[in-house]
N, C-alpha and C positions, 0 to 999 in steps of 0.2 A: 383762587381756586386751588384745593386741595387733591394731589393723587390720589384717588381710592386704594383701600386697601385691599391684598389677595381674597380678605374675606368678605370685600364689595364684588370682588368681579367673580364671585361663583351663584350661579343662579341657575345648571341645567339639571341635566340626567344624573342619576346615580343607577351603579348597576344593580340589578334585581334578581332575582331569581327567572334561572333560563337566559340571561343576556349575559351570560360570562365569556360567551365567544360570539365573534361578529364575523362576517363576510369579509373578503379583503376588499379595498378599497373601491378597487378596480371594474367590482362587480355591482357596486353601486350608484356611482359618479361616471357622468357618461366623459366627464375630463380625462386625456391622454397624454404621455410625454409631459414634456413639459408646464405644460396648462394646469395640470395636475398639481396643486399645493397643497392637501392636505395627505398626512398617511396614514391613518388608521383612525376607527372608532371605536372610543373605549369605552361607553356608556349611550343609553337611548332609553327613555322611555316614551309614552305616546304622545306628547306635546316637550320632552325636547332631547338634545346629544350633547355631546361632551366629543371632539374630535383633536389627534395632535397632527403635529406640524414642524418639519423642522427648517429650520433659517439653513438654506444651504450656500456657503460662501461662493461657490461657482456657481452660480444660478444664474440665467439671465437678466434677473432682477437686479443683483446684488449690487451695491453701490464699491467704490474704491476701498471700504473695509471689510466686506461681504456679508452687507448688515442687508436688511430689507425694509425699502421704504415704508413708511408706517400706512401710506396712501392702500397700500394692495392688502390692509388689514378688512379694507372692504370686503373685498375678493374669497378672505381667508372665510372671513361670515358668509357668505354668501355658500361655498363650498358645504360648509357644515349644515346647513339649512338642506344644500339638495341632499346631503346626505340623512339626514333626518326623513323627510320626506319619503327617499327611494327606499331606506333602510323600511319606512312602516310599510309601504307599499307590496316590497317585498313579504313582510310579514300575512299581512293580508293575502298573499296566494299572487298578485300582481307583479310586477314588475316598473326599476326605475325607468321614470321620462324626462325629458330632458324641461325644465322651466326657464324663465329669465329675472333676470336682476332686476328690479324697478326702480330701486334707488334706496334711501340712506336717510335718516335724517338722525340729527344730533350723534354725530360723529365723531367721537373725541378720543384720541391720540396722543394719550403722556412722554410721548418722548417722537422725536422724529424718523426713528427706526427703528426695526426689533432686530436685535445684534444677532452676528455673526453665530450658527450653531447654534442658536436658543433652539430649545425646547418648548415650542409654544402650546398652551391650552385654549382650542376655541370652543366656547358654551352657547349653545341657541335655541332659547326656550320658544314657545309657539305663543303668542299674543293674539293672535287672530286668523283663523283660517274661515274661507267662504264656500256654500257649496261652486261657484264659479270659478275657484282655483289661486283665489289673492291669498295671501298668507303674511301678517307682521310677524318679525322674532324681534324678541330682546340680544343684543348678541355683548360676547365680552372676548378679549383677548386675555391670556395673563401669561408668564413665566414662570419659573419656580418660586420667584420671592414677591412678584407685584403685578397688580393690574395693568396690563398694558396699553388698552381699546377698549370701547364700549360703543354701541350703536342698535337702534333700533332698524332693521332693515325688510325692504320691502321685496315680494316676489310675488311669478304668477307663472302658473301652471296649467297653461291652457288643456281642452281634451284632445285636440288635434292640430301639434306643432306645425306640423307640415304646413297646416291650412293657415295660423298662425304666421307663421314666417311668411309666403307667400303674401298674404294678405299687409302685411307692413309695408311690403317694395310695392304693392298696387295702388298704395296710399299717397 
């Protein structure tokens, strides 16, 4: 198997006319402290984003070189997806809700970490959304010279978390 190249792993948003400036992050992503890995969105249109991210070597994550493990590349997609999401939400007059992760499939990770201080690009185009709230994205990681990560990832965005959540521990 062959690493893709930078010009495999770009497939989202480009910016458009009126999307030259974005919300900060913060006002997006219900993620706080911590939890919070991606930082900024630099591109959205209405089926996908373009979000960055940087490798921070003191991180809790960060391994004995302060690289981060390629596993929480998940995590990175998934991020960029609620942002995607809250960002059109937003746009519509609504506001961000919080969704959940559903899982991943074909998952693949060119290298076992993304180094120390990268500069990451995560891309998550929309594959499928339901009126019921499921949603596939295409997702990619990349750096400045190479594709990183690639995954198709799955979410869901119930209409009432509350009732949601509860309803899982009743289960």
């Amino acid at each position: 198997m062959t690493t893709p190249t930078l010009s495999d792993c770009t497939i989202g948003a480009r910016v458009g006319a009126g999307d030259s400036a974005f919300p900060p992050i913060e006002d997006v992503l219900p993620h706080r402290g911590t939890m919070r890995l991606v930082d900024e969105i630099v591109a959205c249109s209405d089926d996908a984003v373009t979000v960055l991210a940087s490798v921070a070597p003191e991180a809790w994550y960060a391994d004995a070189h302060g690289a981060m493990p390629a596993w929480l590349g998940i995590e990175l997609m998934a991020q960029a997806i609620a942002a995607h999401v809250g960002l059109n939400a937003m746009r519509a007059g609504g506001r961000a809700r919080p969704g959940v992760l559903l899982g991943a499939s074909r998952y693949e990770a060119h290298s076992p970490s993304f180094a120390a201080g990268a500069r990451l690009r995560i891309e998550a185009k929309e594959l499928l959304k339901s009126e019921q709230g499921h949603g596939a994205y295409d997702c990619t990681i990349a750096d400045a010279d190479r594709c990183l990560a690639q995954a198709v990832v799955k979410v869901f965005q119930p209409n009432d978390f509350q009732a949601f959540i509860e309803g899982s521990f009743r289960s």
